[in-house]
Every structure is written in structure tokens, then in C-alpha cells.
C-alpha positions as CSV (number, residue, x, y, z in Angstrom):
1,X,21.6,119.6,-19.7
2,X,19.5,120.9,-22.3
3,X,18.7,124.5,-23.4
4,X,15.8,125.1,-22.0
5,X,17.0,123.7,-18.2
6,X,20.3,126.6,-18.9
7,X,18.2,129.3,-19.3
8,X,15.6,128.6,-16.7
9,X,18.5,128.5,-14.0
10,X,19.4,131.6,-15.4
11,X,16.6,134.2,-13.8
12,X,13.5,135.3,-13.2
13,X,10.7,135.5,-16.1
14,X,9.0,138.4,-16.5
15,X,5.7,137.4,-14.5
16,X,7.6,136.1,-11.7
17,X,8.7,140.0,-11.2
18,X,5.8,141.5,-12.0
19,X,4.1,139.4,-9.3
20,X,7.4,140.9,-6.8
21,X,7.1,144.2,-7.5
22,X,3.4,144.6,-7.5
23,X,3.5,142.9,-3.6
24,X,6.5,146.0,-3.2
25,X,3.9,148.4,-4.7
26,X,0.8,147.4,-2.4
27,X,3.4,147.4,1.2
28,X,5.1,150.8,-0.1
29,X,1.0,152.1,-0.6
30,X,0.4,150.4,2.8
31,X,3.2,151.8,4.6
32,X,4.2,155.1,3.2
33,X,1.4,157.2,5.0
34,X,1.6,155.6,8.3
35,X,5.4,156.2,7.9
36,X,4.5,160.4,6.9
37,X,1.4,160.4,9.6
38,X,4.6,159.3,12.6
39,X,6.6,161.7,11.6
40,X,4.2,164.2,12.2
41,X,2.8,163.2,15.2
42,X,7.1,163.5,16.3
43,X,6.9,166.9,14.6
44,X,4.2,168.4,16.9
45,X,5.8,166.7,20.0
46,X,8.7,168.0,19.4
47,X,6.8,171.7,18.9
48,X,5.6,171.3,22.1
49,X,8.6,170.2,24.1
50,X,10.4,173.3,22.0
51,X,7.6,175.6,23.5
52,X,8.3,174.1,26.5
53,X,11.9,174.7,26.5
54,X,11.6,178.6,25.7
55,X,9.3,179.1,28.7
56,X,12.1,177.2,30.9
57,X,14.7,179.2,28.9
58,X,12.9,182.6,29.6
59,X,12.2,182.3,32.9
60,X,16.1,181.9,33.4
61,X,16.5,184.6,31.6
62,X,13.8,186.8,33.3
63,X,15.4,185.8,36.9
64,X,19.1,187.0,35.5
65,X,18.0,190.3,33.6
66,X,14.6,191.1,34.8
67,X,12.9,190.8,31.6
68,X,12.2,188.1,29.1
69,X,14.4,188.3,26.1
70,X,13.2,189.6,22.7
71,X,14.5,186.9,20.9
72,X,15.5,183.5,20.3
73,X,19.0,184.7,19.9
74,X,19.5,185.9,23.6
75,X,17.6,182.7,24.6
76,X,20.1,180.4,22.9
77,X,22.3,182.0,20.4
78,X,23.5,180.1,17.7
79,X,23.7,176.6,18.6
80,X,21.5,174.3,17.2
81,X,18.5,176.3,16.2
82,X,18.1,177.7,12.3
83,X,17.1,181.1,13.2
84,X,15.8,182.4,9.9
85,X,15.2,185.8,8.3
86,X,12.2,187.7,9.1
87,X,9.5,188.2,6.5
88,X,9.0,191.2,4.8
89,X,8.3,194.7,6.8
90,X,4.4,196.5,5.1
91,X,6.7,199.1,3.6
92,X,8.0,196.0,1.7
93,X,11.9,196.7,2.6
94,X,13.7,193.7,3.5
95,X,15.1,193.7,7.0
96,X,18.9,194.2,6.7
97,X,19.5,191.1,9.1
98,X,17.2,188.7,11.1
99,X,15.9,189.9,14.3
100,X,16.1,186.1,15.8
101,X,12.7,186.6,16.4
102,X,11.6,184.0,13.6
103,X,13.0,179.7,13.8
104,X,12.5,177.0,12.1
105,X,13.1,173.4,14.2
106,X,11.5,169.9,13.2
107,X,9.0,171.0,10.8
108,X,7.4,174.0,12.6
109,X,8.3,177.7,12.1
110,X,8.5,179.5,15.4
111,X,7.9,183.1,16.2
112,X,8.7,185.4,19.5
113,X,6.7,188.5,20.2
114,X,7.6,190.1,23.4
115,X,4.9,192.5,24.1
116,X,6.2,194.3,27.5
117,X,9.0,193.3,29.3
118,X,7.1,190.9,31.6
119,X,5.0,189.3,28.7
120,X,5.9,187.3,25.5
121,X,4.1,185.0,22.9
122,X,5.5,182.0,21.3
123,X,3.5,180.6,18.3
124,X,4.2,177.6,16.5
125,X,2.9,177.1,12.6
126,X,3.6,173.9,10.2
127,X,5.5,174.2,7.5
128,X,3.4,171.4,6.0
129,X,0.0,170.1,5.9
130,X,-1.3,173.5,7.6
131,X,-4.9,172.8,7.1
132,X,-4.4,169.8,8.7
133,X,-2.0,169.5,11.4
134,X,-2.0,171.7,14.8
135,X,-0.8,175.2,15.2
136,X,0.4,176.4,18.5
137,X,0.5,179.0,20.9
138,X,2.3,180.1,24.3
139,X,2.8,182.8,26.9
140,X,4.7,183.7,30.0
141,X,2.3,181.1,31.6
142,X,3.6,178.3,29.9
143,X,0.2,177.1,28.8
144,X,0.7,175.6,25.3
145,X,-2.5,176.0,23.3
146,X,-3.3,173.4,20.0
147,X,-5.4,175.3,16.7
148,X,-6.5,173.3,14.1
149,X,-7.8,173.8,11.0
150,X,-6.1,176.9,9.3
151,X,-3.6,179.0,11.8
152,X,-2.9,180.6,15.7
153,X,-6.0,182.8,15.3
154,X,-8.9,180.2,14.4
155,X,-10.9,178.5,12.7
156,X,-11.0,175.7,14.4
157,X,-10.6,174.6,18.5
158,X,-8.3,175.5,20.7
159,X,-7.3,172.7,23.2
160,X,-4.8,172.4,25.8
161,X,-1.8,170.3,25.7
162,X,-1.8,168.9,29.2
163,X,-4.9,166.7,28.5
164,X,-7.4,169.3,30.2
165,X,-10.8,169.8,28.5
166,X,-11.0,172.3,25.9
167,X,-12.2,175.9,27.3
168,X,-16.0,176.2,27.7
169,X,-16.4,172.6,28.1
């Protein structure tokens, strides 16, 4: 066997890898935004089905105490949910702990305002991608709302999630 027969059995030249990981290159370029784009497309159905839960999990609630619960604590206590600290207050003091009003779940930031006993509002916001990606809202009805293109409030349409025609339409 001669040398040069020893070391060609020995590995891959330099090319021969450069060809490989260019190939890995162009399928990781390929793939990786497809792969980002499904998980948030599971992100906002899991938002909605969330949303969906609250109104099932109020309503309970309502029928038992006679009023919708104030916060995602009654609702569901501690399992399973992060229930996070509030923001701020205007006066700029911290709040000494959370009020449960505020959750985080699957990429989406949740927040419960009850406005009267018999009324509440559950919006969901990204936590990434907000210009982008849909922002939701919810009331005692149970009528989930989508907002695109920069928060709850506007700037862009609202649409139904039950695959009804946007409003006005």
C-alpha cells in the first residue's frame, strides 16, 4: 500500500467538507424560518385556546360566586400558569406583590381587567415579533378579537377568530 493510498483512506479533504457544510448551510437557511414561522402560528393558537379557557373558567366561577374573578389567581391558582409581577404603578412604586392580574403562557403576556362584577377583559400581547404577529382581545362574551400591526388598541384590523368577516364588511 503506498503513502498516498494510507492517507486518502484516512478522511475527508478539505473541499469535500466545504462542499458538506455549505449543503448544511443552505437547508439550515431553508428551514430555520419555516421552523420559527410554526412555532408562532402554535403560539397564537395556543393564545386563543388560553382565552378560550378563561371565558370557560369565569363563567364557572361567575355561576359559584356571582361575579367573575379579578384575577388569574382565583381562576387557577398556581398550577401551571407563570403569573408574573405587575408593571409599574404612574406613581412609579413597585407593587409589593403581583396582583395575578398579569401571565405569561406560550409566548403571549396575558392581562385581566375586571371592570364591574359582571364584566372583564382578557387581552393577549406577543412577547415577540409585536409588529408582526396578532394581539388579542376578549370579554364576558367570549368573542376573541385578532389586532395586527402594533397592539390591542390599533393600528391595524381587528378580525374575529371564528372565521366570521371582519366588522363593517
Amino acid at each position: 500500500m503506498s503513502l498516498r493510498t494510507a492517507r486518502r483512506q484516512g478522511g475527508f479533504s478539505l473541499p469535500e467538507l466545504l462542499v458538506v457544510l455549505s449543503i448544511i448551510m443552505l437547508l439550515a437557511t431553508l428551514a430555520i424560518p419555516r421552523v420559527r414561522r410554526a412555532k408562532e402560528k402554535a403560539e397564537e393558537a395556543s393564545a386563543v385556546v388560553t382565552m378560550n379557557a378563561v371565558t370557560t373558567s369565569q363563567e364557572a366561577h361567575r355561576i359559584t360566586h356571582g361575579e367573575y374573578a379579578s384575577n388569574f389567581k382565583v381562576l387557577v391558582g398556581e398550577r401551571g400558569v407563570n403569573i408574573v409581577q405587575d408593571t409599574p404603578s404612574d406613581s412609579g412604586d413597585e407593587p409589593s406583590a403581583p396582583t395575578g392580574k398579569v401571565m405569561v403562557q406560550h409566548g403571549y403576556i396575558f392581562r385581566l381587567n375586571r371592570t364591574a362584577t359582571d364584566e372583564y377583559t382578557v387581552t393577549a400581547e406577543p412577547v415577540e415579533n409585536r409588529s408582526t404577529r396578532p394581539f388579542y382581545s376578549m370579554n364576558q362574551t367570549g368573542d376573541v378579537k385578532a389586532t395586527t400591526g402594533g397592539g390591542p388598541e390599533g393600528g391595524g384590523v381587528a378580525e374575529p377568530t371564528d372565521g366570521s368577516p371582519p366588522p363593517g364588511s
